[in-house]
GUTOR-706171 format. One record per atom (N, C-alpha, C, O): atom name; chain; residue in three letters; x, y, z. Coordinates in Angstrom, 3 decimals. Example, Ala and Ser with C-alpha at 12.3 -4.5 7.8 and 13.67 -1.06 7.14 Angstrom:
BEGIN
marnu:minu:kolgu:east:north:up
N:A:Ala:13.190:-5.690:7.800
CA:A:Ala:12.300:-4.500:7.800
C:A:Ala:13.200:-3.300:7.800
O:A:Ala:14.236:-3.319:8.465
N:A:Ser:12.850:-2.250:7.080
CA:A:Ser:13.670:-1.060:7.140
C:A:Ser:12.900:0.030:7.870
O:A:Ser:13.409:1.138:8.039
***
This chain:
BEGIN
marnu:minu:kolgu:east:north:up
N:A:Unk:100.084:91.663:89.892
CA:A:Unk:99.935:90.240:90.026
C:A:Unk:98.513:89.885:89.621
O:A:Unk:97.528:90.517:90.003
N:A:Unk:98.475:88.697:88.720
CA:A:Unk:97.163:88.616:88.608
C:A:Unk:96.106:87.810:89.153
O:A:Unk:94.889:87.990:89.113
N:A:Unk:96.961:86.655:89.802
CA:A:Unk:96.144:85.807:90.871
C:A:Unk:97.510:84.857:91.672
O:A:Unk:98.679:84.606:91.379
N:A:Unk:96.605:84.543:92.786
CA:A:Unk:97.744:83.814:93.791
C:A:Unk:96.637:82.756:94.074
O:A:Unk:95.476:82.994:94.404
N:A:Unk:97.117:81.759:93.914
CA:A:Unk:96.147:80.687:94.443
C:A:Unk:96.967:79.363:95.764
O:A:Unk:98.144:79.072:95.551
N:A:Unk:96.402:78.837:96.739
CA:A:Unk:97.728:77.548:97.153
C:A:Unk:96.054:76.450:97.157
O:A:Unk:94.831:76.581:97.195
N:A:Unk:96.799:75.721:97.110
CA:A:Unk:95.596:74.823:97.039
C:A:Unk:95.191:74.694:99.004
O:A:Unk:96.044:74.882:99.872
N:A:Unk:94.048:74.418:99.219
CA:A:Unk:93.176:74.364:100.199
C:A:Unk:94.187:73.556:101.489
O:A:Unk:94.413:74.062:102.588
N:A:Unk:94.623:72.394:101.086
CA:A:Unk:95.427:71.364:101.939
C:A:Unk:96.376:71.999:102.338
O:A:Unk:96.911:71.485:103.321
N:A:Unk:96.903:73.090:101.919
CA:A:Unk:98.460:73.398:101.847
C:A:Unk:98.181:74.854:102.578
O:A:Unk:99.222:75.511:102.574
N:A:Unk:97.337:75.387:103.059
CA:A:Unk:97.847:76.520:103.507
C:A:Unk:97.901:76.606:104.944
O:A:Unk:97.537:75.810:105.809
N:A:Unk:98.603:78.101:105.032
CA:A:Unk:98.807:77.967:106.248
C:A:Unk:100.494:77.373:106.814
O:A:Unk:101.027:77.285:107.920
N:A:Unk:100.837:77.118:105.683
CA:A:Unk:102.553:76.163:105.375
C:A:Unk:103.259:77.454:105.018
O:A:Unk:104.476:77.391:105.193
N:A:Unk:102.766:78.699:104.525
CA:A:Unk:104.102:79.649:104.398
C:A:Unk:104.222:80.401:102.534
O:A:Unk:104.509:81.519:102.107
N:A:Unk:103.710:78.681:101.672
CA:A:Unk:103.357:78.923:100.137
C:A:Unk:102.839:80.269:99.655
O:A:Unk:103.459:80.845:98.761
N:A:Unk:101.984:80.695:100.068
CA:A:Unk:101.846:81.815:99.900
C:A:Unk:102.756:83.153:100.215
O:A:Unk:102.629:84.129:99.475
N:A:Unk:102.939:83.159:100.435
CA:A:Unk:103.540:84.344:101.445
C:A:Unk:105.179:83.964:100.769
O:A:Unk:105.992:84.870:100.585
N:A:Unk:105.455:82.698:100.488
CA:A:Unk:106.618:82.289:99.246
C:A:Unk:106.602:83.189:98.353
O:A:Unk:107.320:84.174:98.179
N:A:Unk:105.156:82.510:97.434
CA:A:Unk:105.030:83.275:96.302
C:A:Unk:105.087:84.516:95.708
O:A:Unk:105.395:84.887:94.575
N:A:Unk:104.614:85.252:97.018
CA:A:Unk:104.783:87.023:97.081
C:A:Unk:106.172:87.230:97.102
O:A:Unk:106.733:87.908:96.241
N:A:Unk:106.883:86.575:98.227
CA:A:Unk:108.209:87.269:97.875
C:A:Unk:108.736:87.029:96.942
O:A:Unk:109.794:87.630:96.756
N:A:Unk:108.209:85.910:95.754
CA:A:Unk:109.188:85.784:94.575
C:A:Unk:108.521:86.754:94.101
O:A:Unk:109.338:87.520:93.590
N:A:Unk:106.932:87.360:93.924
CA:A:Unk:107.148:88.374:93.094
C:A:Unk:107.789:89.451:93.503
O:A:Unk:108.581:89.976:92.720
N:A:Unk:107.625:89.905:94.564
CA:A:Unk:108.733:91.027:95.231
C:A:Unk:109.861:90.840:94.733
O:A:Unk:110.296:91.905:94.295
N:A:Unk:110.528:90.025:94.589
CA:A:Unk:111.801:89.858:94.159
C:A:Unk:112.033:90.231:92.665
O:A:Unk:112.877:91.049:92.298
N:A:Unk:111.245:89.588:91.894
CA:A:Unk:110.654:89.487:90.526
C:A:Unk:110.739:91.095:90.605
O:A:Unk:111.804:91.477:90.120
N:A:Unk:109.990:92.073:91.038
CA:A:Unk:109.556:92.937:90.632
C:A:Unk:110.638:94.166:91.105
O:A:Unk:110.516:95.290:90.619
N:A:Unk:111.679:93.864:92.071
CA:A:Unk:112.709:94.955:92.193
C:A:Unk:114.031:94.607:91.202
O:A:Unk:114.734:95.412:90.592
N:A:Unk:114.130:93.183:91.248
CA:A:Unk:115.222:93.108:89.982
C:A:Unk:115.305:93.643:88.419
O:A:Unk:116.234:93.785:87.623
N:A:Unk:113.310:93.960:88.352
CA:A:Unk:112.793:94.779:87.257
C:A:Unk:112.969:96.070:87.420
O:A:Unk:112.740:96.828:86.478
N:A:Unk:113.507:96.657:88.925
CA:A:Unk:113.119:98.001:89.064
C:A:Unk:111.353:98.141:88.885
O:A:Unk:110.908:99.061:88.198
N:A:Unk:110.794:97.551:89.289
CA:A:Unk:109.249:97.639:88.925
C:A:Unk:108.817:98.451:90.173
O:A:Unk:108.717:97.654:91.106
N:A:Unk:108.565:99.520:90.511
CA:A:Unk:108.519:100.329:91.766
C:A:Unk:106.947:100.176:92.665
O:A:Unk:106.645:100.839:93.657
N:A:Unk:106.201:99.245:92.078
CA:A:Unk:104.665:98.631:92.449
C:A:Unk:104.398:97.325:91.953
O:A:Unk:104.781:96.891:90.867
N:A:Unk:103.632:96.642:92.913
CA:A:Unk:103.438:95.612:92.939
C:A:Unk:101.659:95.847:93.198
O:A:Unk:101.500:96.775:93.990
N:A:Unk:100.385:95.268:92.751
CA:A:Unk:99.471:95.615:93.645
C:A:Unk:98.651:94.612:92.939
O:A:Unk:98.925:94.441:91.751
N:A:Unk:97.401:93.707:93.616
CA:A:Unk:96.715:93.060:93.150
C:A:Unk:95.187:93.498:94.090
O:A:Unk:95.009:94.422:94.885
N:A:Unk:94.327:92.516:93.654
CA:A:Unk:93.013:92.625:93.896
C:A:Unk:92.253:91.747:94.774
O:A:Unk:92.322:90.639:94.242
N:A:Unk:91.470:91.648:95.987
CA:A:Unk:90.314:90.162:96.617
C:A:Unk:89.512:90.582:96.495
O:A:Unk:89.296:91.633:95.891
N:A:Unk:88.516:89.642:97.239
CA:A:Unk:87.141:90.548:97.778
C:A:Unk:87.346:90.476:98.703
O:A:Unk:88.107:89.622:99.160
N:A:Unk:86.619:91.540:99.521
CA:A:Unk:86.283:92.013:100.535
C:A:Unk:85.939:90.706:101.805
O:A:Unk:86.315:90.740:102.977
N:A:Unk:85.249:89.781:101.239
CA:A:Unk:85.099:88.847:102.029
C:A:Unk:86.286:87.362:102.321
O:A:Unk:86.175:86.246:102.829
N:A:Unk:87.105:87.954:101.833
CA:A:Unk:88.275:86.591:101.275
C:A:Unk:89.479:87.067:102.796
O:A:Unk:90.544:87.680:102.863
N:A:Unk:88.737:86.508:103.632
CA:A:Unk:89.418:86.766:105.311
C:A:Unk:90.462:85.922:105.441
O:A:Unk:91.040:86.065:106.519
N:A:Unk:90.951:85.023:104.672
CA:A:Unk:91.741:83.726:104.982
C:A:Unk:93.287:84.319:103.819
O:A:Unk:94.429:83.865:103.760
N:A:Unk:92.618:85.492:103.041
CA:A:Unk:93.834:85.701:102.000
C:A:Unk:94.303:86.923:102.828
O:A:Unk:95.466:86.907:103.231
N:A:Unk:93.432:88.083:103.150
CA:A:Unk:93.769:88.599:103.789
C:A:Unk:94.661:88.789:104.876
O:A:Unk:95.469:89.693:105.089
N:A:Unk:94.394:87.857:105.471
CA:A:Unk:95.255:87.857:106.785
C:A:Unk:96.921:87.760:106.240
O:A:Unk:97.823:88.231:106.934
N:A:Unk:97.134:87.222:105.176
CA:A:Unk:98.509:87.125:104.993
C:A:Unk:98.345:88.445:103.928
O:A:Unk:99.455:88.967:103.824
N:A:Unk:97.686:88.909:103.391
CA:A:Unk:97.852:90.473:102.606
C:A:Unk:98.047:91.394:103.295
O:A:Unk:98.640:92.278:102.677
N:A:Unk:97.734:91.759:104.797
CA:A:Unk:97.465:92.680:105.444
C:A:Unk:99.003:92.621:106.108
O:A:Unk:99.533:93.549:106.719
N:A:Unk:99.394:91.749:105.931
CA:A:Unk:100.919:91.434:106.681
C:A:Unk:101.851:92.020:105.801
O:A:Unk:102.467:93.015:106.184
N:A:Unk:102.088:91.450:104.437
CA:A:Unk:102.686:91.250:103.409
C:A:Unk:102.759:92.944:102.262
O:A:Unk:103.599:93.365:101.466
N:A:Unk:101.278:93.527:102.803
CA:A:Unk:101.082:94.677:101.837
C:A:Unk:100.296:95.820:102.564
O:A:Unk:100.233:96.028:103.776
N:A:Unk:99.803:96.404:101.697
CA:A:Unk:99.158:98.103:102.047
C:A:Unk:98.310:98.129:101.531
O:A:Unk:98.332:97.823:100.339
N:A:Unk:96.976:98.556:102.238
CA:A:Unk:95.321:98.270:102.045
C:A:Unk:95.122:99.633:101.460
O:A:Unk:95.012:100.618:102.190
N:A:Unk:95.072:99.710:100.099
CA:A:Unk:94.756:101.042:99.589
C:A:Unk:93.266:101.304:99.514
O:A:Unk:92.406:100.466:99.245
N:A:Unk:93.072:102.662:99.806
CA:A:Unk:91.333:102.898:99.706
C:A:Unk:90.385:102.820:98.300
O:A:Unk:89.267:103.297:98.105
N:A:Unk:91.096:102.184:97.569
CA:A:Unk:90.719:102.190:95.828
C:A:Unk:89.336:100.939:96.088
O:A:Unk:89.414:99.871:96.696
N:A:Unk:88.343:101.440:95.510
CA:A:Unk:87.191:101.183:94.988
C:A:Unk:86.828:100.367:93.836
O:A:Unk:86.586:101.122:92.895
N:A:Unk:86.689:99.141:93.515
CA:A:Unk:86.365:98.771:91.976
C:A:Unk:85.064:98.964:91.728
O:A:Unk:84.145:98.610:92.467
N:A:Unk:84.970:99.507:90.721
CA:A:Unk:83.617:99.411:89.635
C:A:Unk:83.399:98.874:88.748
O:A:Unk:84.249:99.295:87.964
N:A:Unk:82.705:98.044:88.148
CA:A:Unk:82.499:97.320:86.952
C:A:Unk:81.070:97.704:86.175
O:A:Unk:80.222:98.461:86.646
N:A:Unk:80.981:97.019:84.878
CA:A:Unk:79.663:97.483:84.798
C:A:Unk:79.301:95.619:83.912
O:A:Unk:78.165:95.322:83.542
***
């Protein structure tokens, strides 16, 4: 996935947590056997519905 956004007014309504399951859905009707996207570390308000929804892998980004 490459970004999930709900606008500011609207969360907290469920939209999110929508959107995932359409890709979930999206992604087993593909047989797609992973789903996995990216935050930061400080993004506590996305989290809380990621931590529900998914699996906190120990993967590291590096950039240069």
């Amino acid at each position: 996935m490459q970004d999930l956004y709900t606008d500011p007014n609207f969360r907290g309504l469920g939209i999110g947590r929508s959107l995932m399951e359409a890709v979930y859905e999206a992604a087993d009707a593909n047989n797609t056997p992973n789903v996995y996207w990216l935050t930061e570390e400080f993004n506590k308000t996305a989290r809380q519905l990621y931590d529900r929804i998914g699996n906190l892998t120990p993967f590291i980004k590096y950039q240069r």
